[in-house]
N, C-alpha and C positions, 0 to 999 in steps of 0.2 A: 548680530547682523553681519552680513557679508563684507568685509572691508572694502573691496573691488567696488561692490553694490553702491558704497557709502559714495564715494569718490566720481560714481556714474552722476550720481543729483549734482556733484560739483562740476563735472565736465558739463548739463546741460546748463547750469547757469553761466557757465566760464566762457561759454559759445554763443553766448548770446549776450553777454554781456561786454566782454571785450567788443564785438563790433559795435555795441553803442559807445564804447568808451573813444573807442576810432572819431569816431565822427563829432565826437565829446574835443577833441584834443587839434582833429580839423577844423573847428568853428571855432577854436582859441578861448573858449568860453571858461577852461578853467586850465590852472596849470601844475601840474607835476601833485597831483592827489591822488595820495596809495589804494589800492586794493582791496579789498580784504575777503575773504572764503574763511568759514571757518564752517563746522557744523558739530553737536555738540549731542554728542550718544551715549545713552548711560553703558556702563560696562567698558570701553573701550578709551583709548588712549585720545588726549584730547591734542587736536592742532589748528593752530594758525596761521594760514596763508597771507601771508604782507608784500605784497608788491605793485611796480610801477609798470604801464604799458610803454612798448620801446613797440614802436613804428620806421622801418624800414625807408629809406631815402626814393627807391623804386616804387615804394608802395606797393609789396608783395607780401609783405607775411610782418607777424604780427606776433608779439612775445611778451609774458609776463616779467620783466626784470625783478629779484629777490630784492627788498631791500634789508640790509642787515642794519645789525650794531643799536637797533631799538630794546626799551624794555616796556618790554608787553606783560601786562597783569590782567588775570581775570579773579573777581572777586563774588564771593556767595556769604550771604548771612555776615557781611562785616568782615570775613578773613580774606587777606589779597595773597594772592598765589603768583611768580614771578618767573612766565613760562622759558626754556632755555630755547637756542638758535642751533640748529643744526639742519645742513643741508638745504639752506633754502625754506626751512620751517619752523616756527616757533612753536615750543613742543611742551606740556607738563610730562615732562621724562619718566616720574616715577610715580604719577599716576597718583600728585599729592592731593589733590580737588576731588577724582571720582566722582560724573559725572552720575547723578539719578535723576530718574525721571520724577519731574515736578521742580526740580529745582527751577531759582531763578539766578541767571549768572549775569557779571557784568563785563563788560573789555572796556580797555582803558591802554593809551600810551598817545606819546609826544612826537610829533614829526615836525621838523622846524619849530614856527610859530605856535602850531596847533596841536590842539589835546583832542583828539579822535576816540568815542566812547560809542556805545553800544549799550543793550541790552536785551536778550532774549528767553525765553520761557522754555523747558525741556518736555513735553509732551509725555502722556502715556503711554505706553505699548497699545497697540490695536489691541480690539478687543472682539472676539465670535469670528474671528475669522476661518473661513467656510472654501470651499472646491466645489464644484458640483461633480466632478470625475479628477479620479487622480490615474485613470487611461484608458487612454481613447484609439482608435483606430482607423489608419487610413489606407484605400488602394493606392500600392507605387504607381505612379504612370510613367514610365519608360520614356526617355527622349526621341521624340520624331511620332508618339502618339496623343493621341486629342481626350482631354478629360471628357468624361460622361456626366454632367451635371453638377451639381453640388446639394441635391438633398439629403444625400444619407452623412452629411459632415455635421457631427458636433461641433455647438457651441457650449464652450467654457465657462460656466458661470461662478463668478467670485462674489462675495458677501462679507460684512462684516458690521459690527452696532457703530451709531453714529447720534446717539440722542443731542447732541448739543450742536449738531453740522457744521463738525470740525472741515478741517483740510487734508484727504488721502492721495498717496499718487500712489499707482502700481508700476512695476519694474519688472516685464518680462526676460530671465535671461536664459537661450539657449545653452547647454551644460556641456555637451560634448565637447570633444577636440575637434573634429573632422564634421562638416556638416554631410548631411546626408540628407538629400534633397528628396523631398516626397514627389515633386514634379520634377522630371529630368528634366525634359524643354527649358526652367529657371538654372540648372545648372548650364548649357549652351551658353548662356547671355553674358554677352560683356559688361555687367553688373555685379558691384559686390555689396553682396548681403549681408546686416547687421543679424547679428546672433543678440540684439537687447534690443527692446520697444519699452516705450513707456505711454501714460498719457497724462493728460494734464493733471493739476492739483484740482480735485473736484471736491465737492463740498455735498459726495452723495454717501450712500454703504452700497455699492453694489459695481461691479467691472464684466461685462462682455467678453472675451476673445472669442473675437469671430473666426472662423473657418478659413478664409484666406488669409488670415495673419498668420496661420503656424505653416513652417514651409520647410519641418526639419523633419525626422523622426529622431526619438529619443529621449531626453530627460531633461527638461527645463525645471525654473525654480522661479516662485511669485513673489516678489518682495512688496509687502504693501508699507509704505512709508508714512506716519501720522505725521505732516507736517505743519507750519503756524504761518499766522496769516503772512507774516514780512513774505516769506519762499512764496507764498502766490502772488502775493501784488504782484512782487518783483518780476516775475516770470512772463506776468501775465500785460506787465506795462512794456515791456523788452519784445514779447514775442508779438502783441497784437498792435504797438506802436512804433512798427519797424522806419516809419517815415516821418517821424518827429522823436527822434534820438538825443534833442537838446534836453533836455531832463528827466533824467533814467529815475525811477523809485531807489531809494538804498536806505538798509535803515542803519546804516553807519553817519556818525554824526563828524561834520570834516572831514570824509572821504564817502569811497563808493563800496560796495560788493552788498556782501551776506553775513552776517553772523546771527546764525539760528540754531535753535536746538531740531532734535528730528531723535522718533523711534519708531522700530518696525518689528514684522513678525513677517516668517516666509511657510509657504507652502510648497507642494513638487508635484507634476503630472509629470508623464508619459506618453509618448507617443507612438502606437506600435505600428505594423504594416499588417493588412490585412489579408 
């Protein structure tokens, strides 16, 4: 998996969670309760995010504070593993755990009074996953000229098996350096355009991109993410109960955030000019 790609599913929960944590920490409802991000991918180095939201005196901005000086253990099958601190991250350095999928892992550490645990599942790789075009074709429309319809635009169909209606997200990310706008007129606009879409964690096999969603030509990449139930509640309690913030879902026990496992498989289209 994409490292970049990994750290995207952390930035939307970190964005959407920090502001409920705001409003968590306005209503005095609880005080000075850590953090935690973590996501847990076979093959790849494993870490752990621990920190405290620091809120601004003006009320402008808004920041994760690191907290150090903890020992954070994660444990599989009876063996505890004793992650090291660097940079702001609690880290298995030499990669002694080696996360695979199916495992079941634990978190564990002490802050103050409180013993804050966890526990999450490591998913399988996707599994049949499918493209219906890996490239497609568009006419450039020149800035100061009017598109002609939108019948001859492919839509993108993605697929994959889903017997048990797990939880998938998809993670479109445009590749290039330099966008290259298929509609000039969107390059005029004092708007700036994300190069990554995603969409919800759905509980389907099958993902759309539509025709107005690709607005580049060139080389994108589909990361379909198997992810577990905590990442959607959580997601889905944060993003569709933006006006009752006083009890965020977390399945951190004594504090807040995410520790899940997550695995994925990517694909790659194209997009040429016509």
């Amino acid at each position: 998996m994409n490292k970049n790609l990994k750290y995207f599913l952390l930035g939307i929960m970190l964005v959407l969670f920090y502001s409920c944590e705001k409003e968590l920490l306005e209503s005095n409802t609880v005080n000075d309760r850590p953090v935690v991000e973590a996501y847990l991918v076979p093959g790849e180095n494993t870490t752990v995010s621990i920190t405290r939201l620091v809120t601004y005196a003006d009320d402008t901005s808004d920041t994760g504070d690191p907290i150090t000086g903890l020992d954070v253990y994660l444990k599989r099958d009876g063996e505890s593993y004793l992650l090291d601190y660097d940079s702001g991250i609690y880290r298995d350095t030499e990669d002694a755990i080696g996360i695979m999928e199916k495992d079941t892992i634990d978190l564990a550490f002490v802050f103050g009074d409180d013993t804050l645990r966890s526990r999450t599942f490591v998913p399988e790789k996707p599994e049949g996953f499918t493209i219906s075009d890996s490239y497609i074709s568009r006419e450039r429309i020149e800035a100061g000229e009017m598109p002609f319809g939108m019948g001859d635009m492919e839509t993108i169909e993605m697929s994959w098996e889903n017997p048990d209606n797990d939880f998938y997200l998809v993670v479109i990310r445009y590749m290039e350096e330099e966008q290259d706008f298929i509609n000039g007129n969107m390059e005029e606009m004092d708007i700036e355009f994300s190069n990554t879409t995603s969409s919800e964690p759905v509980q389907g096999d099958r993902y759309d991109l539509r025709p107005m969603e690709i607005n580049f030509f060139g080389h994108y990449e589909v990361i379909l993410y198997h992810v577990n139930q905590e990442y959607a509640d959580l997601y889905e309690s944060v993003s569709q109960n933006s006006n009752d913030l006083t009890n965020p879902l977390s399945n951190i026990e004594n504090g807040w955030g995410i520790f899940t496992g997550v695995n994925a498989d990517t694909l790659y289209f194209q997009v040429g000019e016509r």
